[in-house]
N, C-alpha and C positions, 0 to 999 in steps of 0.2 A: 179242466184243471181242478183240482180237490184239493181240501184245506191240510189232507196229512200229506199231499205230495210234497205241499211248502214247509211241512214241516221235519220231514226226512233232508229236502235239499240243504236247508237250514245249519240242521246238525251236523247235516256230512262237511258242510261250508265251512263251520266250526272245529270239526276235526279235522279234517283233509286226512280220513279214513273211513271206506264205505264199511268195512268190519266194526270198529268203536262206533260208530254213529248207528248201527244197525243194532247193538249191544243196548244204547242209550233210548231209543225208543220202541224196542222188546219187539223188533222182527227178526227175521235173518237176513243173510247180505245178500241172497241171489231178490230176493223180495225190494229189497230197498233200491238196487242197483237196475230193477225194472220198472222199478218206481218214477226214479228222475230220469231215465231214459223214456220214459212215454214223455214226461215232462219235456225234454228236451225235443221232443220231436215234436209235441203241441204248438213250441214257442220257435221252432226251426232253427234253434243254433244251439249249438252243444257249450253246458254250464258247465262242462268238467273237460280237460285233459287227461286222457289212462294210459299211463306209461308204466311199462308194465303192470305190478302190484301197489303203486302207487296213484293217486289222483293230484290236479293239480288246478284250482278252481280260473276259469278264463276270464276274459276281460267281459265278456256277457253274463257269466255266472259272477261277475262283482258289480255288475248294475243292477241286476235281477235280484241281488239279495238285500238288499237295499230295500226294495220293495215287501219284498216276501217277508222280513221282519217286522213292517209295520203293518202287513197285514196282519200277521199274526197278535201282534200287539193289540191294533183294533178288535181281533175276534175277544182275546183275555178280558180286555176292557169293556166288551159288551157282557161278557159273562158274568164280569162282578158285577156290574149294573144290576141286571135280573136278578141276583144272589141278594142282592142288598134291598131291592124290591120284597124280596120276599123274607128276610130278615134285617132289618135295618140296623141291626146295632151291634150285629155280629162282622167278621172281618178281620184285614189285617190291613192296617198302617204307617204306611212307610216315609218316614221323616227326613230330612236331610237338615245338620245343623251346623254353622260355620261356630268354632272353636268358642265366639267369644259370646255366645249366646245360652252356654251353660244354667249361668245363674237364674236367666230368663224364663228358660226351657221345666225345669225340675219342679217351680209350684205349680206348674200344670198341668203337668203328668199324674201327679196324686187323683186331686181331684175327677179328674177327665176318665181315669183308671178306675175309679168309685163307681163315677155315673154308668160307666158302657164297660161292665165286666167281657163282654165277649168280644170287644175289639181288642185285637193283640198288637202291640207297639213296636217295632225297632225304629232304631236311632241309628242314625249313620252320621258320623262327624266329619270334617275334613274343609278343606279351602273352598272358597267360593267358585271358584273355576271346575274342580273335581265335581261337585256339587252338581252345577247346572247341566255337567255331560250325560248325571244316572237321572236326572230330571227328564232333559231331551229323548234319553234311549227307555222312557220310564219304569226305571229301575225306582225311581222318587214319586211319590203322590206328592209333595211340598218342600220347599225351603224356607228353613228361616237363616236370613242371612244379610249384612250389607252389601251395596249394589249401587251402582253409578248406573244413572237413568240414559240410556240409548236407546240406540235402532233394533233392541232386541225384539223382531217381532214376533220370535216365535214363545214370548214369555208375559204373562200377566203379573203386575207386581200391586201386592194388596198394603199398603203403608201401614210401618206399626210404631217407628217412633225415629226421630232424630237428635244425635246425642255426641257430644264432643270426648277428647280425649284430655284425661287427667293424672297427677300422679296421685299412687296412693299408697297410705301409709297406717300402721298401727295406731288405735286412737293414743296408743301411751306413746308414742313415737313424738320428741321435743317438733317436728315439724307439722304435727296436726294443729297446731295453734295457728300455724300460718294460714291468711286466706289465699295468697297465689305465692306461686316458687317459680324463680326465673330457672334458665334452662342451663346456664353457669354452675348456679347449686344443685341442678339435677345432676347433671356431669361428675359432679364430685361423690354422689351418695353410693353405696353397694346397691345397686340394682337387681334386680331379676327382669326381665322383659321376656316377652312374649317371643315362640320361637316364627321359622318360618312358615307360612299358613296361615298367622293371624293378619286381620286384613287392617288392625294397630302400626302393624311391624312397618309398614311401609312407611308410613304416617312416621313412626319415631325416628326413624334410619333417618327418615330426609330433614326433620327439625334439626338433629342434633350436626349432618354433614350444612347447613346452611348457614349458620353459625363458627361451622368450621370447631367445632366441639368433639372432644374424645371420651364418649362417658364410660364411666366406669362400671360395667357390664361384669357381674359375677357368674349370674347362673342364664341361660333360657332352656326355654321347656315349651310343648306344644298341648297343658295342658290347664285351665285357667282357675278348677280350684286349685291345684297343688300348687299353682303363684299364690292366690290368697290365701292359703292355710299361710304359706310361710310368711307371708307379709302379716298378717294376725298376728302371729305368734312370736316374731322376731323383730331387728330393727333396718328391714328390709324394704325397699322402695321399688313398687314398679309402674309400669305406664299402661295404662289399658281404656278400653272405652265407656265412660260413665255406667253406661247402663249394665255393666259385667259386675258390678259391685250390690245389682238387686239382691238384699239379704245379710247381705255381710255386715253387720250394725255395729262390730268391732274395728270397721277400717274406715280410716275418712279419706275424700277426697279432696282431693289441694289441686287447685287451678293453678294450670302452667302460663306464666306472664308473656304470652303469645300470641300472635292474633288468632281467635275461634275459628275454629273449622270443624265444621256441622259434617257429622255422615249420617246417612238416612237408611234404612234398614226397611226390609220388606219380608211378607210371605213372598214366596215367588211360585207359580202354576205356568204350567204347559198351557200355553194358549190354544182354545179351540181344541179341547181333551174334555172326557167324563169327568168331572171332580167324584173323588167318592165320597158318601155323606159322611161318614166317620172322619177324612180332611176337614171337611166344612165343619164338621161339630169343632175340633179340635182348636181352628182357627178363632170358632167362638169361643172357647174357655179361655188360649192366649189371649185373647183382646179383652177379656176379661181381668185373664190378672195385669194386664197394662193399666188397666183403668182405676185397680186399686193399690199399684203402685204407691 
């Protein structure tokens, strides 16, 4: 068995075309289709259905791939190992951020981008759920994210702070005077809240249905400066998680007259995976700017 056999099967898996998968990794199709046919005869049961000019992958070629992608994953991830051995500060890193960790995220980029010219960043945003899926299939080297502590064991979670939910408002806004706002006067105010995705949302939906409260909901959005630019700038209210407000010196926060409830937020890592050292740096400068918070 050979590493580009798994990695023809792979792609043709993907396509369910031995033509396009043959196009995708620059053989031709009588090549490729003798490829997995040795394969299958290695492993004694046939990974594909051939009906006529069509393929149709089988109930052993959907166990088998399963495999075959983590092997292949383990091969990429030994590769950059070595690569990083022999340049350590070069690369690329691939981040995963839940929505409300924006404000968080941005003073660390700067600096982090200063130090280590040759690692290249993306950003990838989205829910916590979406998040931990390109984590597991690692599409992610990291998450930063909140998270409720379980049986996750195929997950390491490295603690970065916990931090409650508040409202916030314009410092010129008559309600930054106040130190707490009940949930009665939130109900009443033009809101913006956070759309579906933020892991807030759940948290506000269910204060304000406990209560048995109808608030008065203008805008949501699933994007957490363009809630604070307009809460800055206007006489706009919304509900977010304290620590979304790192930077924002023109908004204050008003405690809601509520009992606290703490969420605790994490790096999160694929347990029992290579870290690559450009994560591990990165992890160092966020915990960095936590510290001078």
């Amino acid at each position: 068995m050979e590493l580009r056999q798994l990695q023809y099967f792979v792609k043709a898996a993907e396509t369910m075309n031995f033509t396009e998968a043959a196009v995708a990794v620059f053989i031709t199709q009588s090549t490729l289709s003798q490829q997995i046919k040795q394969l299958e005869e290695e492993l004694g049961m046939l990974l594909f259905d051939r009906i006529g000019k069509h393929v149709r992958i089988t109930e052993a070629g959907h166990l088998f791939l399963e495999h075959a992608q983590k092997i292949l994953r383990d091969v990429q991830k030994g590769k950059q190992a070595i690569a990083e051995l022999n340049n350590a500060v070069n690369g690329e890193l691939n981040i995963g951020v839940s929505y409300a960790f924006t404000s968080l995220l941005l003073p660390a980029l700067a600096p982090f981008s200063t130090k280590y010219p040759g690692i290249k960043i993306y950003i990838t945003y989205g829910n916590p759920e979406e998040l931990e899926k390109k984590l597991r299939l690692a599409e992610l080297d990291m998450i930063l994210a909140f998270h409720n502590e379980s049986d996750d064991e195929d997950l390491e979670m490295q603690v970065l702070f916990s931090s409650g939910i508040v409202a916030a408002v314009s410092r010129n806004n008559p309600l930054a005077k106040l130190k707490t706002i009940t949930l009665e006067e939130l109900a009443q105010q033009e809101l913006i809240i956070p759309g579906k995705g933020f892991s807030s949302r759940t948290y506000i939906n269910d204060l304000f249905y406990r209560k048995k409260l109808n608030p008065n909901i203008k805008i949501e959005m699933n994007d957490v400066h363009s809630i604070l630019s307009l809460v800055q700038n206007g006489h706009w209210v919304t509900i977010l998680n304290e620590k979304a407000l790192f930077g924002w010196d023109k908004i204050k926060a008003v405690n809601i007259d509520t009992k606290a409830i703490k969420r605790q937020s994490y790096i999160l890592w694929q347990k029992g995976v290579y870290r690559k050292k450009a994560a591990k740096l990165f992890a160092d400068e966020l915990m960095r700017v936590m510290e001078h918070e």
